[in-house]
N, CA and C atoms of all chains as a GROMACS GRO file, in nm:
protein
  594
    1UNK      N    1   4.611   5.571  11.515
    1UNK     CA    2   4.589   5.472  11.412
    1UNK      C    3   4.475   5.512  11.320
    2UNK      N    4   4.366   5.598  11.377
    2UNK     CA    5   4.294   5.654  11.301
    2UNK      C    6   4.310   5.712  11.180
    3UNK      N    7   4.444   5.771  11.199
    3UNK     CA    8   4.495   5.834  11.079
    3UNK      C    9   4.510   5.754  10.916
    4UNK      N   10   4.547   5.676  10.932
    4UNK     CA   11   4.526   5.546  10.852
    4UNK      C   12   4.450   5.522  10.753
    5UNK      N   13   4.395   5.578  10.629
    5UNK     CA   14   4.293   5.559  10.569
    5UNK      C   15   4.366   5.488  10.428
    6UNK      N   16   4.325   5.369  10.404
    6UNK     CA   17   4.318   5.285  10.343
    6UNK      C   18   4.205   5.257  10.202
    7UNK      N   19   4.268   5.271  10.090
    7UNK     CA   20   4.164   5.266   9.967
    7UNK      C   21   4.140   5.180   9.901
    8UNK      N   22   3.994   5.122   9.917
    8UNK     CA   23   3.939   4.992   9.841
    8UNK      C   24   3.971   4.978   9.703
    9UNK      N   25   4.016   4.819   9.708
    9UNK     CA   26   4.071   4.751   9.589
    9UNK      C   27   3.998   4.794   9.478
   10UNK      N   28   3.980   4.805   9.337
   10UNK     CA   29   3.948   4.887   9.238
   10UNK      C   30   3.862   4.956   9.216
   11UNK      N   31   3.903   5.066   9.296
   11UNK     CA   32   3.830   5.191   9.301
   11UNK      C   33   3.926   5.292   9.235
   12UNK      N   34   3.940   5.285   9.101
   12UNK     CA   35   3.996   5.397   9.047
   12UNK      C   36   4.017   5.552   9.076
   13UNK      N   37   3.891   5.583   9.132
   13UNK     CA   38   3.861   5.695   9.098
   13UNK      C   39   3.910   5.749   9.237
   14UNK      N   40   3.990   5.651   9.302
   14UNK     CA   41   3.993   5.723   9.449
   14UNK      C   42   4.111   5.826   9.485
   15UNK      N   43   4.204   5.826   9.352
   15UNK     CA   44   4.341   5.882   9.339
   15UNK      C   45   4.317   6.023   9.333
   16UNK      N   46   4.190   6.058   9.228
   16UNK     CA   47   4.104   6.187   9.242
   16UNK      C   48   4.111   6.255   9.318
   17UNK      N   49   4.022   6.163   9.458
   17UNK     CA   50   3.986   6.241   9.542
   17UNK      C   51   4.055   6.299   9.710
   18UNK      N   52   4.195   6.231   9.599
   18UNK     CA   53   4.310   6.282   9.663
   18UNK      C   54   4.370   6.433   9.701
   19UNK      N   55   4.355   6.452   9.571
   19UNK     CA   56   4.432   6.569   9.581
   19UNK      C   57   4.318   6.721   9.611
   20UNK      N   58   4.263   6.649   9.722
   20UNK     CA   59   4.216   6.761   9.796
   20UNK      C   60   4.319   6.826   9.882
   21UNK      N   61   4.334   6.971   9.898
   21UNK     CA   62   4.463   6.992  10.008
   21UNK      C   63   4.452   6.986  10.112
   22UNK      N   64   4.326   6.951  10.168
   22UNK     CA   65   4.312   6.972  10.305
   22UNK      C   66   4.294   6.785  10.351
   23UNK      N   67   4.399   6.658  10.282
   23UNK     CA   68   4.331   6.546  10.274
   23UNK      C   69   4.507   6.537  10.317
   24UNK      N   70   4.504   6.440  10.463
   24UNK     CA   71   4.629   6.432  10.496
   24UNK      C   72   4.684   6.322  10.416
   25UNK      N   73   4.832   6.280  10.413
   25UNK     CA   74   4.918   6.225  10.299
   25UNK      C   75   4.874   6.112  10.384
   26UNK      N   76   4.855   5.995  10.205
   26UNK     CA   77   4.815   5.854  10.262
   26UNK      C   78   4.921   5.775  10.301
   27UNK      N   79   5.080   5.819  10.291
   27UNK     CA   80   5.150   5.753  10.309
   27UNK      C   81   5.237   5.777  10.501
   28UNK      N   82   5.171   5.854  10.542
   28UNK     CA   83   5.171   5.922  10.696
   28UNK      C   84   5.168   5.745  10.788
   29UNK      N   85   5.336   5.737  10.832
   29UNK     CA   86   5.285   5.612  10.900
   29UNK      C   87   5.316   5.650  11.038
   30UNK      N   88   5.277   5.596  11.143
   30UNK     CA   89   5.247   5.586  11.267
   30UNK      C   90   5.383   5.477  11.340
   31UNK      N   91   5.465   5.564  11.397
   31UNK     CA   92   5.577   5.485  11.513
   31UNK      C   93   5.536   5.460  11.620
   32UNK      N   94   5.545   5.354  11.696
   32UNK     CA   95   5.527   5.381  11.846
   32UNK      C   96   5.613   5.420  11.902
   33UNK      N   97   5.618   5.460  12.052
   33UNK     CA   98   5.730   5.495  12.142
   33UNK      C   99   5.792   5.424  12.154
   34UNK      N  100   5.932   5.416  12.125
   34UNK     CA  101   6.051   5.332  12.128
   34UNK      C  102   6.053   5.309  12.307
   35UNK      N  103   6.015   5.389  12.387
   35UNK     CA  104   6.043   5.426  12.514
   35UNK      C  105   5.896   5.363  12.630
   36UNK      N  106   5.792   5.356  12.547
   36UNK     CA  107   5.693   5.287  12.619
   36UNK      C  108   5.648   5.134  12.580
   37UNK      N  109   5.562   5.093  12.614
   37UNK     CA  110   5.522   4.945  12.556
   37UNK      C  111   5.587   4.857  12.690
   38UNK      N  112   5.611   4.732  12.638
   38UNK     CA  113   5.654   4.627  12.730
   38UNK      C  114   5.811   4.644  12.763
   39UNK      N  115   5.896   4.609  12.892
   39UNK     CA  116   6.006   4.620  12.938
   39UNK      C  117   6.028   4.738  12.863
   40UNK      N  118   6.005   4.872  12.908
   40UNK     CA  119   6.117   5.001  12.867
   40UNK      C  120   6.270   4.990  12.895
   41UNK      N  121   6.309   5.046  12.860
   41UNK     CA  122   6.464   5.087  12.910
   41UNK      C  123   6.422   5.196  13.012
   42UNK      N  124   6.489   5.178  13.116
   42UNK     CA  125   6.490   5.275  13.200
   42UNK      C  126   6.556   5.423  13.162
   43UNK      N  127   6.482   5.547  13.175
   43UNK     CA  128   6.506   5.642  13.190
   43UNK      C  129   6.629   5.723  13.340
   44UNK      N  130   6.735   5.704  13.268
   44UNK     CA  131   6.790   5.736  13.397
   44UNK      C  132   6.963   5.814  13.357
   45UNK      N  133   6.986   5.922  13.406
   45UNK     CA  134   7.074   6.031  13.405
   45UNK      C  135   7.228   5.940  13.422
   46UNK      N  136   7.244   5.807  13.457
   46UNK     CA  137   7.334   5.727  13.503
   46UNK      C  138   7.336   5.670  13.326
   47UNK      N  139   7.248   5.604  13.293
   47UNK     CA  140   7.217   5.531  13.145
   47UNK      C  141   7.273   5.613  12.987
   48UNK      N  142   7.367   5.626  13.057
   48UNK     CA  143   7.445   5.710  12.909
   48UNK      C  144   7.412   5.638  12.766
   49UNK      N  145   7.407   5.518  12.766
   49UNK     CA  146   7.422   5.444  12.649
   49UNK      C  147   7.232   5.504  12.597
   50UNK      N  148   7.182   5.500  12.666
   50UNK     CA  149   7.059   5.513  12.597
   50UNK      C  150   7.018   5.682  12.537
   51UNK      N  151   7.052   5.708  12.713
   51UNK     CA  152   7.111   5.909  12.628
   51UNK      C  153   7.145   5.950  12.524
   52UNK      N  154   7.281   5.870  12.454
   52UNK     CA  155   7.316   5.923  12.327
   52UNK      C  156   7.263   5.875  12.237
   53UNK      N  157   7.154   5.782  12.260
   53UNK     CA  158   7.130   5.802  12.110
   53UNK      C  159   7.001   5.894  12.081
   54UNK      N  160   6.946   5.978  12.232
   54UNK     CA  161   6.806   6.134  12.187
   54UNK      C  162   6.906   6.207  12.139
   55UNK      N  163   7.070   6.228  12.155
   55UNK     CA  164   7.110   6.371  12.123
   55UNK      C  165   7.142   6.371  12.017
   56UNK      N  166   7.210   6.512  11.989
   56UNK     CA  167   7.273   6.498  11.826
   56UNK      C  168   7.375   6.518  11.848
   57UNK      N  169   7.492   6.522  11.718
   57UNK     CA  170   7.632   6.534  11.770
   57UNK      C  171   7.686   6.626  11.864
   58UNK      N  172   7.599   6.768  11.835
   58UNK     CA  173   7.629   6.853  11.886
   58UNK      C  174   7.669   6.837  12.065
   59UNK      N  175   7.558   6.766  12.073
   59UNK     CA  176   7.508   6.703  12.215
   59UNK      C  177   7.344   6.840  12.248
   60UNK      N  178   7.257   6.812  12.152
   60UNK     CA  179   7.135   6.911  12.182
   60UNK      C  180   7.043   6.800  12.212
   61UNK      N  181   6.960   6.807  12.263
   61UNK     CA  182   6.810   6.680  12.198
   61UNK      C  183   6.727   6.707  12.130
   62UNK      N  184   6.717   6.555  12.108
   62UNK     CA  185   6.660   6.562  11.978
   62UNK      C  186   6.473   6.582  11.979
   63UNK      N  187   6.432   6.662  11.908
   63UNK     CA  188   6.266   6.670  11.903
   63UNK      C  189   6.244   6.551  11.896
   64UNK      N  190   6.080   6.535  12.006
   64UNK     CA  191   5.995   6.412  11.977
   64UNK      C  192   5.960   6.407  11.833
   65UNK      N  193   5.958   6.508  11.778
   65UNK     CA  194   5.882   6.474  11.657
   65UNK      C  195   5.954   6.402  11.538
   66UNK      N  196   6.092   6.389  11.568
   66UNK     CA  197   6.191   6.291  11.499
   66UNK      C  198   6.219   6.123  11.552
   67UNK      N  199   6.244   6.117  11.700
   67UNK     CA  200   6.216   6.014  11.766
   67UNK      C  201   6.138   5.941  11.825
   68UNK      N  202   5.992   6.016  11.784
   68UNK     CA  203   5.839   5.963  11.790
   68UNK      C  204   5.880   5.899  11.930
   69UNK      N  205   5.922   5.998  12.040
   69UNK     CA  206   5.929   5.944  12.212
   69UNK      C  207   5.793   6.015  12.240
   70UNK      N  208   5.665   5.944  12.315
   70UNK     CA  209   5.602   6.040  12.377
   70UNK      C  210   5.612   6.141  12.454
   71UNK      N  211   5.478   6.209  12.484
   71UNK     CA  212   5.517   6.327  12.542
   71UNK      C  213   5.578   6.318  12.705
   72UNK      N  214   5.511   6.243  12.760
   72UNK     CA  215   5.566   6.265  12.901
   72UNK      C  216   5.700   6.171  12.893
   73UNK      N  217   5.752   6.050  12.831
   73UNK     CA  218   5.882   6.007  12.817
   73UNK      C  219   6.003   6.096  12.760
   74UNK      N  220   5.928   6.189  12.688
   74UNK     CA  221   6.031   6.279  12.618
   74UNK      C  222   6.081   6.411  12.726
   75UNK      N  223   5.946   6.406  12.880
   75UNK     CA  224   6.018   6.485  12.951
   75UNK      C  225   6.122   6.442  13.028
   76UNK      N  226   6.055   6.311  13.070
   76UNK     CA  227   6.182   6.260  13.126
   76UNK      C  228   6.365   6.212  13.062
   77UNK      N  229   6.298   6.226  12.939
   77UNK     CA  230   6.444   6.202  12.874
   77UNK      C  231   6.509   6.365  12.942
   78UNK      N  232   6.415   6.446  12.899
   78UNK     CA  233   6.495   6.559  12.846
   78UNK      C  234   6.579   6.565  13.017
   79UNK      N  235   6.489   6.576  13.136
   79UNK     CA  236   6.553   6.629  13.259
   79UNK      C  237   6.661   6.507  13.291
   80UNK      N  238   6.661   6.401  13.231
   80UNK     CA  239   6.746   6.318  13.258
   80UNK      C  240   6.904   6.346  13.167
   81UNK      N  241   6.868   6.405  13.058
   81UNK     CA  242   6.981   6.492  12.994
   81UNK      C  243   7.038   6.586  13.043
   82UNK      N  244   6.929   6.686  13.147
   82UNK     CA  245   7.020   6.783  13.229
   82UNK      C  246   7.101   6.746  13.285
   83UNK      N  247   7.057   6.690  13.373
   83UNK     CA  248   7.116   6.618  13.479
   83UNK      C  249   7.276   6.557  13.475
   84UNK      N  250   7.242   6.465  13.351
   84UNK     CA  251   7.374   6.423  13.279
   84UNK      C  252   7.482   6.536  13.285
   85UNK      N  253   7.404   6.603  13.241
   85UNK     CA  254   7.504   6.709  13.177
   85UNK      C  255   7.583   6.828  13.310
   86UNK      N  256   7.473   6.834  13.420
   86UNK     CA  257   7.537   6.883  13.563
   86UNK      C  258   7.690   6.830  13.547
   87UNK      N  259   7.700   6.713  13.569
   87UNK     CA  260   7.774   6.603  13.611
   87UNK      C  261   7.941   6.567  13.474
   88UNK      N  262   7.869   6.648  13.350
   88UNK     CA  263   7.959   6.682  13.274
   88UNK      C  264   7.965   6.500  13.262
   89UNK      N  265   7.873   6.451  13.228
   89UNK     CA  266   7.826   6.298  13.161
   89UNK      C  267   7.859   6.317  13.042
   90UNK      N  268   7.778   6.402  12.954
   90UNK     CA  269   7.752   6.435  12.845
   90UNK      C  270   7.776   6.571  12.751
   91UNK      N  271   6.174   6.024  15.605
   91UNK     CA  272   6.276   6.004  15.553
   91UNK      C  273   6.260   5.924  15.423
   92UNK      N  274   6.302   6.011  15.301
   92UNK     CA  275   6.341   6.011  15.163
   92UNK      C  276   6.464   5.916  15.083
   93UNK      N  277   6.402   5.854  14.969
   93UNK     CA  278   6.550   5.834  14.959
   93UNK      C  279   6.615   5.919  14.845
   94UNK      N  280   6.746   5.908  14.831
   94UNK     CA  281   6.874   6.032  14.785
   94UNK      C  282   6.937   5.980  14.692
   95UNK      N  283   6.949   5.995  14.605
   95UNK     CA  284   7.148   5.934  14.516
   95UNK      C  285   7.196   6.086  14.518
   96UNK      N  286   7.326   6.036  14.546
   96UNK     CA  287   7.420   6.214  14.610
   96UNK      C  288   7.533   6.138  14.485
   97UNK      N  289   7.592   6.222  14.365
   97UNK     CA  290   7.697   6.192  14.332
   97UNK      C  291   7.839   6.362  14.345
   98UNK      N  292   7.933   6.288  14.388
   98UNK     CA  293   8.044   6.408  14.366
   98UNK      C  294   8.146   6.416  14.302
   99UNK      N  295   8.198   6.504  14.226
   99UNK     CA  296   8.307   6.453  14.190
   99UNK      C  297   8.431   6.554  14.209
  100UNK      N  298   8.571   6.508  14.246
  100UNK     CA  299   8.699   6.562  14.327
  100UNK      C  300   8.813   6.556  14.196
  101UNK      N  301   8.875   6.640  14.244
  101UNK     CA  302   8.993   6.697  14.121
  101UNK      C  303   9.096   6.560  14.100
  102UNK      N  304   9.168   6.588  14.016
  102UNK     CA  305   9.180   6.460  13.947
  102UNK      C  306   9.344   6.484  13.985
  103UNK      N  307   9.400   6.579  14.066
  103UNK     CA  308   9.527   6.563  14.088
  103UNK      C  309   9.503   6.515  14.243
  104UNK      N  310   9.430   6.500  14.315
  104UNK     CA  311   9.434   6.432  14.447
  104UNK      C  312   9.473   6.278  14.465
  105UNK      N  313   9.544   6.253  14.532
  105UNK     CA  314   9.583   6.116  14.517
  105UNK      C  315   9.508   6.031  14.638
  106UNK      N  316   9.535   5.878  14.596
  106UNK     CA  317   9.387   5.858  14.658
  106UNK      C  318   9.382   5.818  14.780
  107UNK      N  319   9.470   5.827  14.827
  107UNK     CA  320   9.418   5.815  14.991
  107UNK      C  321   9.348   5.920  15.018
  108UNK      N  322   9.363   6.031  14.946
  108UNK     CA  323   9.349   6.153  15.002
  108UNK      C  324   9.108   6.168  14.939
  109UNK      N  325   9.141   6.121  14.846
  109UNK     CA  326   8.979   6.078  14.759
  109UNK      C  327   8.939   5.955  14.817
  110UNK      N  328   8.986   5.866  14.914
  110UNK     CA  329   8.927   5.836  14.993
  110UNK      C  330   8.869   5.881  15.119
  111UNK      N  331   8.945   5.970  15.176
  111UNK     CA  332   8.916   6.057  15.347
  111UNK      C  333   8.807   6.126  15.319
  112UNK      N  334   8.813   6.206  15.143
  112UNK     CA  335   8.698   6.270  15.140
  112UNK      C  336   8.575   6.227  15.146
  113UNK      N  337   8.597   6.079  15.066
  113UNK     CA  338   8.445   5.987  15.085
  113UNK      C  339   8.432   5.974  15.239
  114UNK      N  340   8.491   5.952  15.293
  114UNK     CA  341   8.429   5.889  15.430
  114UNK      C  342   8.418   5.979  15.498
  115UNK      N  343   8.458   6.147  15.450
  115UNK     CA  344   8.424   6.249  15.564
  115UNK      C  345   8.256   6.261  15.514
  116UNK      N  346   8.211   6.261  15.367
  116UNK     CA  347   8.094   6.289  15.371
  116UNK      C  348   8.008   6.185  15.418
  117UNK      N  349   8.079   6.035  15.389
  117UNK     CA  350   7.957   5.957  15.434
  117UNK      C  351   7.915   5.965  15.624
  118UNK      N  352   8.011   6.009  15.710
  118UNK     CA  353   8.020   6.017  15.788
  118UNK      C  354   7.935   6.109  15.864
  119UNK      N  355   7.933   6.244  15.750
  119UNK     CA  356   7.840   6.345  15.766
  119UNK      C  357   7.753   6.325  15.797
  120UNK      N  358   7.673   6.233  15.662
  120UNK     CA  359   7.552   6.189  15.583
  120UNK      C  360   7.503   6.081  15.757
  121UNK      N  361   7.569   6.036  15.831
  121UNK     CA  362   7.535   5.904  15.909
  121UNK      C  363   7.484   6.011  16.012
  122UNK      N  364   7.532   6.099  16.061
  122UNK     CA  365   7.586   6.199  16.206
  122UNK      C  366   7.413   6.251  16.144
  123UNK      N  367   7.387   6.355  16.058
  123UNK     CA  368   7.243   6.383  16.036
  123UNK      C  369   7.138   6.282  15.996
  124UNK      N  370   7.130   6.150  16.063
  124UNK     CA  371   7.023   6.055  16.064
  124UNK      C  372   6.993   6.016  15.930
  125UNK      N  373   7.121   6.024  15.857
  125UNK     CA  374   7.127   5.918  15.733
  125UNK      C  375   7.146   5.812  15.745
  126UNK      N  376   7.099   5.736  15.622
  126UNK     CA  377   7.155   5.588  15.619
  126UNK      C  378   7.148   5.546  15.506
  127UNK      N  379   7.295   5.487  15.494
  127UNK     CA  380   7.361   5.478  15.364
  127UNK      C  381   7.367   5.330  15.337
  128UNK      N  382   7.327   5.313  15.194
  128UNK     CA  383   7.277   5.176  15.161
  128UNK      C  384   7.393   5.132  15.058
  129UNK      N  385   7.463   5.194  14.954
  129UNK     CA  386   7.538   5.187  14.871
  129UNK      C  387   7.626   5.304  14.839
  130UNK      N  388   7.744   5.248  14.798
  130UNK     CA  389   7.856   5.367  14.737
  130UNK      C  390   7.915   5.307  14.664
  131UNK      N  391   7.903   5.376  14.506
  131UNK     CA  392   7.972   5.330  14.420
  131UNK      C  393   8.121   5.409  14.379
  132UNK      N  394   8.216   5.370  14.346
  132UNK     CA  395   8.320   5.456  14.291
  132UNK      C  396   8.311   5.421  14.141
  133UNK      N  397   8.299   5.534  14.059
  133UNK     CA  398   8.313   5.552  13.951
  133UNK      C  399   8.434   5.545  13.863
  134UNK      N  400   8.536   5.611  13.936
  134UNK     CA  401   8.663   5.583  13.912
  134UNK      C  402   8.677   5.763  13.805
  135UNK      N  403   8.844   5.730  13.779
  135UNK     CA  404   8.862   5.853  13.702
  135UNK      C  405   8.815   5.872  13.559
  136UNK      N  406   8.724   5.979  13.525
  136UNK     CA  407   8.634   5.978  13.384
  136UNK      C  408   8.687   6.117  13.360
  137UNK      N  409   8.707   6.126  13.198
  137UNK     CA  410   8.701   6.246  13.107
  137UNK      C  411   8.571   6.369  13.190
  138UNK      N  412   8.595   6.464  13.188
  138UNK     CA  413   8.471   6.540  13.183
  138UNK      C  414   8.416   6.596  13.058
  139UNK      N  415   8.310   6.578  12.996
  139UNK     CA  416   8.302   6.609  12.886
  139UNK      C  417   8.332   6.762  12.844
  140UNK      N  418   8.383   6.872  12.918
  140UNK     CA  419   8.352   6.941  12.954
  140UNK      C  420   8.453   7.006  13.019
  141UNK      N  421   8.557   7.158  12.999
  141UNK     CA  422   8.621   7.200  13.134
  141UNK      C  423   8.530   7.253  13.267
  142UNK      N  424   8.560   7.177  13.326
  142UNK     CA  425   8.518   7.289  13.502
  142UNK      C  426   8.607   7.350  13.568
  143UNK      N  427   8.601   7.457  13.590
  143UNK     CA  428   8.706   7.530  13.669
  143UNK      C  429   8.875   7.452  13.595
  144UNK      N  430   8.907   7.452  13.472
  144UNK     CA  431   9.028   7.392  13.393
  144UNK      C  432   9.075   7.305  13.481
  145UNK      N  433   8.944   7.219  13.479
  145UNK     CA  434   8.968   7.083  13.495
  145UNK      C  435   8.947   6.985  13.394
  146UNK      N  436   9.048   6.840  13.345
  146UNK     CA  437   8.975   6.843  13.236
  146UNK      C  438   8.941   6.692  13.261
  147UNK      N  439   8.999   6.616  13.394
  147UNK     CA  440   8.928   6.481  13.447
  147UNK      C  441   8.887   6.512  13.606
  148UNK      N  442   8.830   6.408  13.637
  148UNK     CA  443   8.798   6.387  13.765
  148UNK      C  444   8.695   6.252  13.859
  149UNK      N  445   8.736   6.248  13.982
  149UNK     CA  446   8.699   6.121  14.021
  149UNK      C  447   8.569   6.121  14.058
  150UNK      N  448   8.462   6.011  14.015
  150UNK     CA  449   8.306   6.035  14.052
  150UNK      C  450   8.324   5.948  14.158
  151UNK      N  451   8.216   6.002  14.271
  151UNK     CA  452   8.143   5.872  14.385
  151UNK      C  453   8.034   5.897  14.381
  152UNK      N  454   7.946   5.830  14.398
  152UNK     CA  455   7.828   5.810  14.391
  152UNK      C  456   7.774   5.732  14.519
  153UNK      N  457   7.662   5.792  14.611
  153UNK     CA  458   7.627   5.758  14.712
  153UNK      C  459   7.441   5.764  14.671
  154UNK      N  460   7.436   5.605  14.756
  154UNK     CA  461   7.267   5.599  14.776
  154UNK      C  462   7.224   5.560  14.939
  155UNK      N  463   7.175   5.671  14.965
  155UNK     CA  464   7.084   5.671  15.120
  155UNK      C  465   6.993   5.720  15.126
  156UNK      N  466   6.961   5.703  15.213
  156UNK     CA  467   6.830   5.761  15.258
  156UNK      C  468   6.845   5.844  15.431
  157UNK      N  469   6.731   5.953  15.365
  157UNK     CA  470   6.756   6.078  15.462
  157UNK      C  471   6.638   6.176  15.489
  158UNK      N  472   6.693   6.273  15.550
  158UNK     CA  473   6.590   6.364  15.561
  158UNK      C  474   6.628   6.519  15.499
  159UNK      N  475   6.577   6.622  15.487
  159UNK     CA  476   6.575   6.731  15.426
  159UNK      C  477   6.689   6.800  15.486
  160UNK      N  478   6.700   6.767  15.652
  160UNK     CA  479   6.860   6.869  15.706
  160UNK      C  480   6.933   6.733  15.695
  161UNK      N  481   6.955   6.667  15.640
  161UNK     CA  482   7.084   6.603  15.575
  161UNK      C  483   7.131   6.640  15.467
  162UNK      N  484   7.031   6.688  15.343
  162UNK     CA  485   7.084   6.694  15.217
  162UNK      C  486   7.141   6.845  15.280
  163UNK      N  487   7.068   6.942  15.317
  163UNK     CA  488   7.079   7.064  15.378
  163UNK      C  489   7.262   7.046  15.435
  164UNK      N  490   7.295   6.995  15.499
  164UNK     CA  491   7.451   6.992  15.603
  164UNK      C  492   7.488   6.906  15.495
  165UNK      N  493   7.491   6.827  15.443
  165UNK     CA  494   7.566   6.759  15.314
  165UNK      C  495   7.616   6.867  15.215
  166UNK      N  496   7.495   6.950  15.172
  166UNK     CA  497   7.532   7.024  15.095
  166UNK      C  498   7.652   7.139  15.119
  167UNK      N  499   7.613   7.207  15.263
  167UNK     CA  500   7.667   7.316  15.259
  167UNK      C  501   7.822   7.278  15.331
  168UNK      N  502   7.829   7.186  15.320
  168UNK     CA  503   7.984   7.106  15.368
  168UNK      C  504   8.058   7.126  15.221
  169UNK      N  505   7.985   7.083  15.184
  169UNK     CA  506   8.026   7.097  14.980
  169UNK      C  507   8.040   7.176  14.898
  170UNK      N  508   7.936   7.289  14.966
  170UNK     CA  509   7.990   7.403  14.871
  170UNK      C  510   8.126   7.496  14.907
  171UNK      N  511   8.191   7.462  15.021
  171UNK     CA  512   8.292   7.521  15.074
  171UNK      C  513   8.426   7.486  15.022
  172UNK      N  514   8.410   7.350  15.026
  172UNK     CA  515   8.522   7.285  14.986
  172UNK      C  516   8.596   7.223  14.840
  173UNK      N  517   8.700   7.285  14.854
  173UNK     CA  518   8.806   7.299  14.713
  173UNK      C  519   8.845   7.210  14.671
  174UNK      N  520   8.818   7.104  14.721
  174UNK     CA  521   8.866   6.961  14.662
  174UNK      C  522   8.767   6.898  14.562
  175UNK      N  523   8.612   7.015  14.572
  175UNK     CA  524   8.533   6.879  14.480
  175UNK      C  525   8.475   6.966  14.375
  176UNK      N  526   8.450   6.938  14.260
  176UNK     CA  527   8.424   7.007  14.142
  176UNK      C  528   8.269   7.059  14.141
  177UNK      N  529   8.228   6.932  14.156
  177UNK     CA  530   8.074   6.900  14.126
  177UNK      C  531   8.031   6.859  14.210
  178UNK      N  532   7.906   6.857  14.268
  178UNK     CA  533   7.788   6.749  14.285
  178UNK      C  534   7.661   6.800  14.273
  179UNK      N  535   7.605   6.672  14.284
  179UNK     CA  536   7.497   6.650  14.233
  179UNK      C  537   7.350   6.564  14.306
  180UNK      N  538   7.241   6.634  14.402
  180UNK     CA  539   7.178   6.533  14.465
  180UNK      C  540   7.034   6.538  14.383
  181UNK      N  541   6.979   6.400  14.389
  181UNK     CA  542   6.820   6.364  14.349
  181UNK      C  543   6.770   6.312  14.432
  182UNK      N  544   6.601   6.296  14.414
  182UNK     CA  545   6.534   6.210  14.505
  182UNK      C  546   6.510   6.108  14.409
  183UNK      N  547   6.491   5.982  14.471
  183UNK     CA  548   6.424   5.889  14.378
  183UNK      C  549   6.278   5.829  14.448
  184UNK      N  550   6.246   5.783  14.382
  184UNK     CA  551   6.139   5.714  14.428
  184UNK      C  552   6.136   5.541  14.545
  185UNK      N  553   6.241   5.518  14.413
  185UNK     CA  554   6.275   5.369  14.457
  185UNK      C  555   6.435   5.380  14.456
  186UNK      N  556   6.529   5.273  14.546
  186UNK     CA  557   6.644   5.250  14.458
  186UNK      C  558   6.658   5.156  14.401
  187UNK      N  559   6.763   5.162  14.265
  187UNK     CA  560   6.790   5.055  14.214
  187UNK      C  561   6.919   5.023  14.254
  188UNK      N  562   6.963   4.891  14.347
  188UNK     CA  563   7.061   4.898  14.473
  188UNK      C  564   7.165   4.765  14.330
  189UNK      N  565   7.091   4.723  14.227
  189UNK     CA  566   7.159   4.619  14.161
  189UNK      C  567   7.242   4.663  14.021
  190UNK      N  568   7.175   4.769  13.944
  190UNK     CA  569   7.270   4.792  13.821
  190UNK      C  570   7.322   4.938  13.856
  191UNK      N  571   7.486   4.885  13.828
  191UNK     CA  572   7.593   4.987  13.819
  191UNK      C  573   7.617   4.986  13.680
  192UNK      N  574   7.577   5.144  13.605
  192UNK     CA  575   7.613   5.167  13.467
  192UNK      C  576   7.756   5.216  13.440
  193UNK      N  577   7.833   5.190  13.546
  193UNK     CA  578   7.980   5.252  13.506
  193UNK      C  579   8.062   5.114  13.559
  194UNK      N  580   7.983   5.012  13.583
  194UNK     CA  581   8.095   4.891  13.593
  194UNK      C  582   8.186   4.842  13.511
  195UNK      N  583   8.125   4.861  13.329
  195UNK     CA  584   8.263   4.840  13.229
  195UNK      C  585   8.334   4.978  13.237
  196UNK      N  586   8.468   4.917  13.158
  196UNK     CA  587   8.496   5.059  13.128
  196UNK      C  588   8.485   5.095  12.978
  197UNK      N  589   8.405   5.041  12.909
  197UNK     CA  590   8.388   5.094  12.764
  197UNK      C  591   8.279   5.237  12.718
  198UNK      N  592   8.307   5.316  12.877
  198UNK     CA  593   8.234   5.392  12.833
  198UNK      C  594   8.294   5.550  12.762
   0.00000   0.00000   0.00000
């Protein structure tokens, strides 16, 4: 949430001091984990319905960095996709 | 002693008395090496997404017990011998979940 920087009401001059390149984009918003927080969906190799929607058509998975899943939920997705896939689930 | 979900799945031209004997030879196994079996689900006949050995359906069961290490051990190697079953598949879990079956509709 840090990331977040927010520019006081008429301060013109703050558009300026934007276009520094090393000044991350103010419009950078922050997802939470669809997969953590209160009542998750269970992670589980049986739970097809929730499976398809990390993969892509192909049937690959999909990067955290598209489905903003954290890191350790995104492992368990992923071995829960193997798994699936042993079993010719998926 | 651990607990297990064991799923297998058997060729899709066996008819089912015959995909029944097989369930009860393994659960039988599973009892004889100081298992104990809490649930068995039948899955019923599903697409494989997938050919195995040009197969292109087949019947899942799904078993939850609890066991020890020479059970999965003699479970297994009962299984890898035999020509009747395509697949399986064993995990440990932590906990079971003995109440939701995700293959109870069939809209899958």
């Amino acid at each position: 949430m840090k990331r977040i920087k927010r520019f006081k009401k008429g301060d013109s001059n703050s558009k300026f001091n934007k276009l520094s390149l090393f000044q991350r984009p103010d419009t950078k918003f922050f997802k939470p984990c669809p997969l953590s927080g209160k009542n998750p969906p269970v992670i589980d190799y049986k739970n097809l319905k929730l499976l398809k929607k990390y993969i892509s058509e192909s049937g690959r998975i999909l990067p955290s960095r598209v489905t903003s899943v954290s890191l350790k939920k995104q492992k368990d997705l992923s071995r829960a996709v193997k798994r699936a896939r042993i079993l010719a689930l998926l | 002693m651990s607990c297990y979900e064991h799923t297998f799945i058997t060729k899709q031209d066996l008819p089912e008395s015959q995909n029944k004997s097989v369930l009860n030879k393994y659960e039988d196994l599973i009892k004889k090496y100081s298992g104990e079996i809490l649930k068995t689900e039948e899955w019923g006949l599903r697409n494989l997404s997938f050919n195995i050995k040009s197969n292109k359906k087949g019947f899942y069961f799904h078993i939850k017990f609890n066991g020890t290490g020479k059970t999965i051990e003699e479970l297994e190697k009962a299984e890898k011998i035999d020509e009747m079953l395509i697949r399986f598949l064993t995990i440990k879990v932590k906990k079971h979940n003995l109440e939701e079956n995700y293959f109870d509709k069939k809209d899958y």
